[in-house]
N, C-alpha and C positions, 0 to 999 in steps of 0.2 A: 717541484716537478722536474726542475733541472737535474737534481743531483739523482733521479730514477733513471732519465739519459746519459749524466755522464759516466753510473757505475758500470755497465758494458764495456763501454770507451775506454775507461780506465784497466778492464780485464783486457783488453785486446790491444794494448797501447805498446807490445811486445813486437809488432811489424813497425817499420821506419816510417810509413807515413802517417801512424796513430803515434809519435811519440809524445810529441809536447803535449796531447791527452793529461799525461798522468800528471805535470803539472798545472794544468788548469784546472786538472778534477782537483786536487790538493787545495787550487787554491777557492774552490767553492767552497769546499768545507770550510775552513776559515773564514769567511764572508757570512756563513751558514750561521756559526757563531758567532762571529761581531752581530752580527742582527738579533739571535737573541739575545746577548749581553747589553746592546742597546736598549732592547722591547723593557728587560727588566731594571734600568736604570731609570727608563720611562714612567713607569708605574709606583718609583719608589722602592722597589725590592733589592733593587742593587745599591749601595752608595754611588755619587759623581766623586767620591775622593779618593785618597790612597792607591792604593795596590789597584782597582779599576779602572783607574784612566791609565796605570802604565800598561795594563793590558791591553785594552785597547789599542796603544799604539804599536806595540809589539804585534799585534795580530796584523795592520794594517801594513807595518813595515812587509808583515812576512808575505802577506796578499801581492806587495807588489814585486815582493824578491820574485816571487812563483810564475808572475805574470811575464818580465821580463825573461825569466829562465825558459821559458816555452817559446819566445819569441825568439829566441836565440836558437833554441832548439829547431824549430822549424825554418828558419837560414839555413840549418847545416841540413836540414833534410832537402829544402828545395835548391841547395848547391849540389847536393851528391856528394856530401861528405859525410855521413850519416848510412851506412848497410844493415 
């Protein structure tokens, strides 16, 4: 349901004060994915070994690179260094 509000957001994320938008819509979709790569590890469908768990953490790293990158983002927009 989130990711149906943030795909506007993310189209309109082009003004200064919707920008950290497009990083946080980014990093839902990631999150989007860690959860179903979870759901099917849960079930047996996925292995817990190998190349899985490095993905995983690769996704999780990048969740929080995005996260940070938006909050950074919105500093410079509520400094007013951001037009």
């Amino acid at each position: 349901m989130a990711a149906f509000i943030c795909v506007p957001l993310f189209l309109s994320g082009k003004s200064p004060q919707l920008r950290a938008w497009r990083p946080l819509t980014l990093a839902l979709l990631l999150f989007i994915i860690q959860e179903i790569i979870g759901g099917l590890r849960t079930f047996g469908i996925v292995p817990n070994v190998g190349i899985w768990l490095f993905i995983v953490h690769v996704i999780v790293s990048g969740i929080l690179a995005l996260l940070i990158t938006a909050l950074v983002i919105q500093l410079q927009v509520n400094r007013g260094w951001l037009r």
